[in-house]
C-alpha positions as CSV (number, residue, x, y, z in Angstrom):
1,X,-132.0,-70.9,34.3
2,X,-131.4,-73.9,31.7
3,X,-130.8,-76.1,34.8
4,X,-134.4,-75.0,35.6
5,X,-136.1,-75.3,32.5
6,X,-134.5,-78.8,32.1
7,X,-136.1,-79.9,35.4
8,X,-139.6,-78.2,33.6
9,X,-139.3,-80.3,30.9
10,X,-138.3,-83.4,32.3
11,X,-141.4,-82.8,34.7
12,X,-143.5,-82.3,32.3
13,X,-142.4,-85.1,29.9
14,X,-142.9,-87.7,33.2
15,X,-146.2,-85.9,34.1
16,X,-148.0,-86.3,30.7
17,X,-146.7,-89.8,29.8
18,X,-147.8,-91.5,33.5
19,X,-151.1,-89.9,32.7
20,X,-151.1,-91.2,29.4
21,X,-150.6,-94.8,30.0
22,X,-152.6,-94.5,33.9
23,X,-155.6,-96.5,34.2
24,X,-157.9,-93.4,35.8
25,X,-155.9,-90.4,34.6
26,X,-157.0,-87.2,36.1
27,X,-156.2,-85.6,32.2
28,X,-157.9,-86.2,29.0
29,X,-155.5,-88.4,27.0
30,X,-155.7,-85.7,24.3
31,X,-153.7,-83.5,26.5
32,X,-152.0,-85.9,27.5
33,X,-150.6,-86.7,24.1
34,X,-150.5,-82.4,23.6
35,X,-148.0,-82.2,26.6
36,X,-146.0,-84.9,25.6
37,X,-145.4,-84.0,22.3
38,X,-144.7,-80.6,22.6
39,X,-142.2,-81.5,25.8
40,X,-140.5,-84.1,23.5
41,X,-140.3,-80.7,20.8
42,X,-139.3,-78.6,23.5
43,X,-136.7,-80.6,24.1
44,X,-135.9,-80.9,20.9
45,X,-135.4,-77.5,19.9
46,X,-134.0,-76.0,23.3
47,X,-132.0,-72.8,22.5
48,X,-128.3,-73.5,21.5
49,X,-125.3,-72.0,23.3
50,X,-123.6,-69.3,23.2
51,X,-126.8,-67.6,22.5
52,X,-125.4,-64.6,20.5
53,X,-124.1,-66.9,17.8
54,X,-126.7,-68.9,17.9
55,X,-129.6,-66.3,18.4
56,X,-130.9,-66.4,14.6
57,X,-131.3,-70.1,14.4
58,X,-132.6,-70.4,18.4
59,X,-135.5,-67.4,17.2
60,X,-135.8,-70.1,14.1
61,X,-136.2,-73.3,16.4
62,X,-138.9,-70.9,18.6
63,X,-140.8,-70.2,15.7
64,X,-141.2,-73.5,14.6
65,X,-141.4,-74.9,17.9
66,X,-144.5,-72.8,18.3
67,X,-145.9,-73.4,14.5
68,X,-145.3,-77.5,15.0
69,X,-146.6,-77.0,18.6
70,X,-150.2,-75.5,17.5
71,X,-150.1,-77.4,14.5
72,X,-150.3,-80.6,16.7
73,X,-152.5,-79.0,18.9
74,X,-155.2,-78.4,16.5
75,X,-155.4,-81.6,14.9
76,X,-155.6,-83.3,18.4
77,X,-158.9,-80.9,19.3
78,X,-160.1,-81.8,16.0
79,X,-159.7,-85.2,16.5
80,X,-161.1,-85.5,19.9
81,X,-164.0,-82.9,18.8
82,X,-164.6,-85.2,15.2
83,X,-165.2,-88.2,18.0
84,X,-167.3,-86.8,20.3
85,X,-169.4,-85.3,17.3
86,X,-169.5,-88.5,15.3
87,X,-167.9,-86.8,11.9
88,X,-167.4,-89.3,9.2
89,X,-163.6,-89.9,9.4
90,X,-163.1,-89.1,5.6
91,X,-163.9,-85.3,6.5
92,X,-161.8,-86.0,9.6
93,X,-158.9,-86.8,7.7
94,X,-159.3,-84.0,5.2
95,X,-159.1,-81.6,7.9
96,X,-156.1,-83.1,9.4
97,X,-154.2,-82.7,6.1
98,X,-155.6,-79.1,5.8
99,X,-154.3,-78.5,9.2
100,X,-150.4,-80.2,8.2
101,X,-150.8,-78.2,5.0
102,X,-151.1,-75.0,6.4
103,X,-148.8,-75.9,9.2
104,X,-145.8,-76.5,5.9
105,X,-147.2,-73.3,4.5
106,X,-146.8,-71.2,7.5
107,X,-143.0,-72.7,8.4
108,X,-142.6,-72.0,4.6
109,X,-143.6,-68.5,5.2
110,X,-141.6,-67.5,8.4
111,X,-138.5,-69.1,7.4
112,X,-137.9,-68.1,4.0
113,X,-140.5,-66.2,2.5
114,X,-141.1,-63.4,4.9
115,X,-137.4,-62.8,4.8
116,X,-136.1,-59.8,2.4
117,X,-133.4,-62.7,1.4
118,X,-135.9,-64.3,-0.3
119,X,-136.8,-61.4,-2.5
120,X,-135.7,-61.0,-6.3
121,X,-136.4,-57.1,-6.0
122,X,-135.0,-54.4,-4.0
123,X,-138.4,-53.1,-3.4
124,X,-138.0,-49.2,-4.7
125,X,-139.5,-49.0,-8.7
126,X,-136.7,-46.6,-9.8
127,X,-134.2,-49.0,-8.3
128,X,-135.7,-52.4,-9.4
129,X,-136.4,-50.6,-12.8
130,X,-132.4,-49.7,-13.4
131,X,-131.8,-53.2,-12.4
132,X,-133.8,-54.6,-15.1
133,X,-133.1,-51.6,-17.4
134,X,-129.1,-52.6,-17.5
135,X,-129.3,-56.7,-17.2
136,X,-127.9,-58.5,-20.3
137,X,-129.8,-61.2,-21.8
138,X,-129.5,-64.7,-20.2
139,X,-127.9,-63.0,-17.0
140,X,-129.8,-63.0,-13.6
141,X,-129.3,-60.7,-10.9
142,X,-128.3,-61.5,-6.8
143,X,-127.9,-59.1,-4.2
144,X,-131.1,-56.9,-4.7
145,X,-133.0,-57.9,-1.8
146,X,-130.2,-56.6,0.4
147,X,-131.3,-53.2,2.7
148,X,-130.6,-49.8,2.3
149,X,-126.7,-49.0,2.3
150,X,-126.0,-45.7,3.9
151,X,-123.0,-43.4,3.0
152,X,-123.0,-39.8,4.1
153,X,-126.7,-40.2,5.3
154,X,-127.8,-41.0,1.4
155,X,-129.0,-44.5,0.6
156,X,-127.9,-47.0,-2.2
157,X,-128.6,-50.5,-3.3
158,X,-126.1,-52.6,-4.6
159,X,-126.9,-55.5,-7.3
160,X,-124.8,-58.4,-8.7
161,X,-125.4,-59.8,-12.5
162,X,-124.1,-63.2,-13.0
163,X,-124.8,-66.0,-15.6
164,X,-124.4,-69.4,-14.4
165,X,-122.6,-68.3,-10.8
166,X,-119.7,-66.6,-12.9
167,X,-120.0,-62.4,-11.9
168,X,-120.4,-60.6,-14.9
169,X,-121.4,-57.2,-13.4
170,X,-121.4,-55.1,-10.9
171,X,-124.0,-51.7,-10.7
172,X,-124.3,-49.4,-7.6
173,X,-127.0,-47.5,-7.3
174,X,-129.1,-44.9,-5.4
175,X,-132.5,-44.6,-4.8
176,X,-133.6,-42.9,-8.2
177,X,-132.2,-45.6,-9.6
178,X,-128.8,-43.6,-11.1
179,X,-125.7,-45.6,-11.4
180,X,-123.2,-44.3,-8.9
181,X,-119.6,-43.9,-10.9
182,X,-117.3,-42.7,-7.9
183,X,-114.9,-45.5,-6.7
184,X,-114.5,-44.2,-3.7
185,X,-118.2,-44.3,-3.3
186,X,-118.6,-47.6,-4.6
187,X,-116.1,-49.2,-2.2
188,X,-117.7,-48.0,0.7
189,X,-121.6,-48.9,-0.9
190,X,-119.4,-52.7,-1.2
191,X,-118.1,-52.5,2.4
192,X,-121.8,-51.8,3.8
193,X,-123.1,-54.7,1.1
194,X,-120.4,-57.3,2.4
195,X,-121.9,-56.5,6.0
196,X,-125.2,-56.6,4.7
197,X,-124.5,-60.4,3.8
198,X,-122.9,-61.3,6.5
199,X,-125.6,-60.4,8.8
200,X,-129.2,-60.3,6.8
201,X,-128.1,-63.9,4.7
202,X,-129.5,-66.7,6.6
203,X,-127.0,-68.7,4.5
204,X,-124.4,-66.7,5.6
205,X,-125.5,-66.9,9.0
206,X,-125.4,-70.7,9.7
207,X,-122.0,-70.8,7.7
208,X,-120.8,-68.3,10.4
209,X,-122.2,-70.5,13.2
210,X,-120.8,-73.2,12.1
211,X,-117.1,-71.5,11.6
212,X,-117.6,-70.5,15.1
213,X,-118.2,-73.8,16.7
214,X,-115.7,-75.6,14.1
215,X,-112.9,-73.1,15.3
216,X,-113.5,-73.5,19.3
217,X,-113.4,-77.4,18.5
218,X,-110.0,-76.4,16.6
219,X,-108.6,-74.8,19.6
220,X,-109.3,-77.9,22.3
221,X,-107.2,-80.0,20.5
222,X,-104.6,-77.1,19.1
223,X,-104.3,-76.1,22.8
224,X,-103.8,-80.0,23.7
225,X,-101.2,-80.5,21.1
226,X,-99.3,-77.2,22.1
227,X,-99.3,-79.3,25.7
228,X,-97.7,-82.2,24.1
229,X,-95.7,-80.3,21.5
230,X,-92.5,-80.4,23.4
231,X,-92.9,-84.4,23.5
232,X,-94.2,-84.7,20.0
233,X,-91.1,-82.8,18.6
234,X,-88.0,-84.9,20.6
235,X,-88.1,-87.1,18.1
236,X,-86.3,-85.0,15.7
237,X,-83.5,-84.2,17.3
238,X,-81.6,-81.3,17.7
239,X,-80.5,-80.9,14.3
240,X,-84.3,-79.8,14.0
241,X,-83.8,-76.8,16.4
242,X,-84.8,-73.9,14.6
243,X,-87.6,-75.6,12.2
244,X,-89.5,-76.9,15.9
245,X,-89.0,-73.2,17.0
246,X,-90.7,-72.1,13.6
247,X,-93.8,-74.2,13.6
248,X,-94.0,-73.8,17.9
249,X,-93.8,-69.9,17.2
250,X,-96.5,-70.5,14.2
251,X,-98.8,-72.5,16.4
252,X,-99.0,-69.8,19.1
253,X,-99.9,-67.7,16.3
254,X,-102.8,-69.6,14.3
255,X,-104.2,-70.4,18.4
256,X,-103.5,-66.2,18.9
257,X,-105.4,-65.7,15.7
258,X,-108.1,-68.1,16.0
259,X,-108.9,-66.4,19.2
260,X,-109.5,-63.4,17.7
261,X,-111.6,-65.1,14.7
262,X,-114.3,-66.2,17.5
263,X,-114.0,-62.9,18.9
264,X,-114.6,-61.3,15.8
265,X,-117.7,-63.8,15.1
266,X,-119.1,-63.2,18.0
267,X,-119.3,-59.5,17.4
268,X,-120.6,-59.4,14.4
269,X,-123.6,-62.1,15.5
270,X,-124.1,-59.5,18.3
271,X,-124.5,-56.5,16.0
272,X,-126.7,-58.7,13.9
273,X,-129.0,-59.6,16.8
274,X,-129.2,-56.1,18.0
275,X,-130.1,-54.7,14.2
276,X,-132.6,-57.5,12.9
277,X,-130.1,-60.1,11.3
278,X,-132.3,-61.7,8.6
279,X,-135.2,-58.7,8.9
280,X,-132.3,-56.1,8.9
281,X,-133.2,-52.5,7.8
282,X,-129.9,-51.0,6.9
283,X,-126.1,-50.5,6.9
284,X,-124.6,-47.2,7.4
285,X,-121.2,-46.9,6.4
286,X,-119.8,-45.8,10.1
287,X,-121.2,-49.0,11.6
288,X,-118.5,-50.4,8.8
289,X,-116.0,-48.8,9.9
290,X,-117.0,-49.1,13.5
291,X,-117.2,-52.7,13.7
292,X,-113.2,-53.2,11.4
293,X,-112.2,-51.3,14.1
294,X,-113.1,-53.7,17.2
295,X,-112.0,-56.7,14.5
296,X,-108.5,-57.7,15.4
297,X,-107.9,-61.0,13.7
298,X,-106.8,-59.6,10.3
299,X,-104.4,-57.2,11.3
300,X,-102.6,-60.0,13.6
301,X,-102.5,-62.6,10.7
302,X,-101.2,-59.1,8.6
303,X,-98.4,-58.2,10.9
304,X,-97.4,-61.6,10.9
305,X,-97.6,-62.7,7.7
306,X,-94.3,-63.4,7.4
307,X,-94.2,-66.1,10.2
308,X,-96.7,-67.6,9.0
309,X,-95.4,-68.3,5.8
310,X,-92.4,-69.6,6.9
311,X,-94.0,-72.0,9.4
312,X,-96.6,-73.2,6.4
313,X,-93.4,-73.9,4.4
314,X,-91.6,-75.5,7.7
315,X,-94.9,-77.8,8.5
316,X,-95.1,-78.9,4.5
317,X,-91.3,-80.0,4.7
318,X,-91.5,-81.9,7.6
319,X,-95.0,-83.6,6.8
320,X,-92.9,-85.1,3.4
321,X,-90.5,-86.0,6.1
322,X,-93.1,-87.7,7.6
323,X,-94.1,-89.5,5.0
324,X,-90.6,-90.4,4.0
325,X,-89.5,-92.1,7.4
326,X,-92.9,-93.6,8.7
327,X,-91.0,-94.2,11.9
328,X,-91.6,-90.6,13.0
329,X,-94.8,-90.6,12.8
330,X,-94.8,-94.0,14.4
331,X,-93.4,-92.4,17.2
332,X,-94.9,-89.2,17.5
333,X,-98.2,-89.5,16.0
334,X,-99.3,-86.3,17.1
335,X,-96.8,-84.8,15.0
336,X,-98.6,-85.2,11.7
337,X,-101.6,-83.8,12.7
338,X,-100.2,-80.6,13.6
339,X,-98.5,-80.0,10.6
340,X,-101.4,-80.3,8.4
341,X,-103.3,-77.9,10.6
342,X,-100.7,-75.6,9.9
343,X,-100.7,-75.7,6.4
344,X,-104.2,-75.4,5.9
345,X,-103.6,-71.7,6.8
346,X,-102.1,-71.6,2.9
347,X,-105.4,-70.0,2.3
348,X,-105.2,-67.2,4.7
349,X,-101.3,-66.8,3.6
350,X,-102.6,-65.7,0.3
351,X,-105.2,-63.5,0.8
352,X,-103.1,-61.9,3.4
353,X,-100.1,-61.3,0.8
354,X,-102.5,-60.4,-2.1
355,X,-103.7,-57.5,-0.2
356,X,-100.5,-55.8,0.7
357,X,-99.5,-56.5,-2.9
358,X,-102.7,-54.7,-4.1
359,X,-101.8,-52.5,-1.2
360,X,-105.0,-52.8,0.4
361,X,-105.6,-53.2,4.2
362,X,-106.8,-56.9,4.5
363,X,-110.4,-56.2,6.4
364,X,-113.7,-58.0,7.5
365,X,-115.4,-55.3,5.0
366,X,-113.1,-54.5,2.0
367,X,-114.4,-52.4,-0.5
368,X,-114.4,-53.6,-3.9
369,X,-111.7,-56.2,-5.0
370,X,-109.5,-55.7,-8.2
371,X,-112.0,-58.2,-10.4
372,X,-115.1,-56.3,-8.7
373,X,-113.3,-52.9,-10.1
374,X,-113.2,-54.3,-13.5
375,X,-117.0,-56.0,-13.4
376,X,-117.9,-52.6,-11.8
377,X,-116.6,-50.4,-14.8
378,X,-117.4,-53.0,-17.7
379,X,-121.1,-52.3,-16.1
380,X,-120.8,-48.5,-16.3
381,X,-119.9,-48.4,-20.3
382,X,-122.9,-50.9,-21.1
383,X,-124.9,-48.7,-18.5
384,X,-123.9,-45.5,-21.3
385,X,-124.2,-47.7,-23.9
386,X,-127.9,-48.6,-23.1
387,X,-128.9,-44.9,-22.0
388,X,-127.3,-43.8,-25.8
389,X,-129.7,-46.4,-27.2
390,X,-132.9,-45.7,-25.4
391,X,-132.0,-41.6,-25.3
């Protein structure tokens, strides 16, 4: 099918330009140009692959493809039609600028305004009314536009208060707009909003895409350095036995768990596309606990926590090796390279260590996080403290 679609377009594109520049073309020039145009914006903005991470921003490229597309359209049959009709070319122009104006107004509109992300308000008065009802002065408020969260079949909205990007609040709600004080509750109204994001955030979308095609690019060259590793490592010696078998044993492990990142990625982007992504509707809880269920990655990286450590503490050792005898890396300049892969998993280490301290199960979806417990509770006194007031 693309290998079809490319012969279209290169057709097309070799069609409308020998008409354009033919001395007795068989097409009005005006289509010519149309046809070449929107071939060169086909082109342009052919779908990306794999489609299911990519299906938000190919629908994105489709809709602008087909907004630039009539755009260009119109303002060649005005053009052609202001010619034939003799119209002063001052009204000409001012119809062309209408036309790009409304063109900008109407990519404005499908690609951020007629999202829910885009919205300030969750939509529901008694909801947006709480909201308002229990924000401090000078905070503003994020997470509001997100859909319905669904526990037990009863939905809830979750909002964020924050001044200056710092989180200074956290309020669950349901839909007559009472604060929800159950922690167990709460974590699972969190776990459906950190889905929510996830899927519905066009923010959050690309930075997914972009983790996905980042960590398949990470495991060409992790899976050609694993080739070479053997070679890369001789010239340490044997002294270095058990350190090489620690940061080979690590390696298998970040490629193991990078695997199951993608995989994890890829389901979630498929369970976006399914339910809406940006025009989502709602999260139940079971599709929560349905979708940390199929996600393997954490619970790898958890089991193994302990390896990894030690092979982030082996790779940081021998990188100041490194850079003490330069004649290592010299040698085995693939060495380096390896090592600082490794220890950029310091990051993961911790997360992964400050869960089972907190003795929480390190998931896709967590629940509310120690800081979220205190912003959440903080919130619930000045909720009383603003009902005492206004009672």
């Amino acid at each position: 099918m693309s290998n079809l679609s490319t012969f279209v377009l290169v057709l097309l594109l070799v069609g409308s330009f020998s008409q354009l520049v033919a001395d007795a073309p068989f097409m009005h020039p005006a289509l010519s140009g149309f046809l070449l145009t929107a071939t060169l914006l086909g082109m342009s903005f052919r779908p990306r692959r794999p489609y299911v991470i990519y299906a938000y921003i190919n629908k994105a490229f489709m809709k602008t493809f087909l907004i630039v597309s009539l755009g260009l359209g119109s303002m060649l049959l005005w053009t052609f039609f202001s010619i034939n009709r003799g119209i002063e070319s001052a009204v000409s122009l001012i119809i062309v600028f209408l036309i790009v104006g409304l063109m900008c107004l109407f990519m404005v509109y499908v690609l951020y305004w007629g999202l829910p992300f885009s919205r300030k308000q969750k939509g529901v008065a008694a909801v947006d009314a709480a909201i308002a009802r229990y924000k401090k002065q000078e905070e503003e408020v994020a997470g509001a536009w997100q859909p319905d969260l669904v526990v037990d079949g009863n939905a809830y909205s979750i909002a964020t208060y924050h001044i200056q990007r710092k989180e200074t609040g956290i309020l669950g709600l349901d839909m007559q707009g009472k604060a929800v004080r159950d922690l167990a509750l709460m974590n699972k109204i969190a776990a459906c909003s950190r889905l929510a994001q996830e899927v519905a955030n066009p923010e959050q979308i690309n930075a997914r895409t972009k983790s996905y095609t980042d960590t398949q690019k990470m495991l060409e060259l992790l899976d050609k350095g694993l080739a070479g590793f053997d070679r890369s490592v001789a010239v340490l010696g044997e002294k270095e036995a058990k350190r090489i078998q620690t940061l080979k044993q690590t390696l298998l492990l970040i490629r193991e768990y990078s695997q199951a990142l993608c995989e994890m990625w890829y389901l979630e982007a498929e369970w976006g596309s399914k339910h809406g992504n940006a025009h989502l509707k709602e999260v139940r809880f079971e599709d929560v606990l349905d979708l940390n269920g199929k996600m393997k990655a954490f619970a790898l990286i958890t089991d193994q926590a302990e390896l990894l450590r030690e092979g982030i503490g082996a790779a940081r050792s021998l990188l100041k090796l490194i850079q003490k005898e330069p004649v290592i890396h010299s040698k085995s300049p693939d060495l380096k390279p390896l090592m600082e892969l490794i220890s950029g998993f310091e990051k993961t280490a911790q997360m992964v260590e400050t869960a089972k301290e907190n003795g929480a199960q390190y998931l896709k979806y967590m629940g509310l996080s120690e800081q979220d417990q205190e912003n959440w509770q903080s919130r619930l006194a000045w909720v009383d403290k603003v009902d005492k007031k206004t009672a």
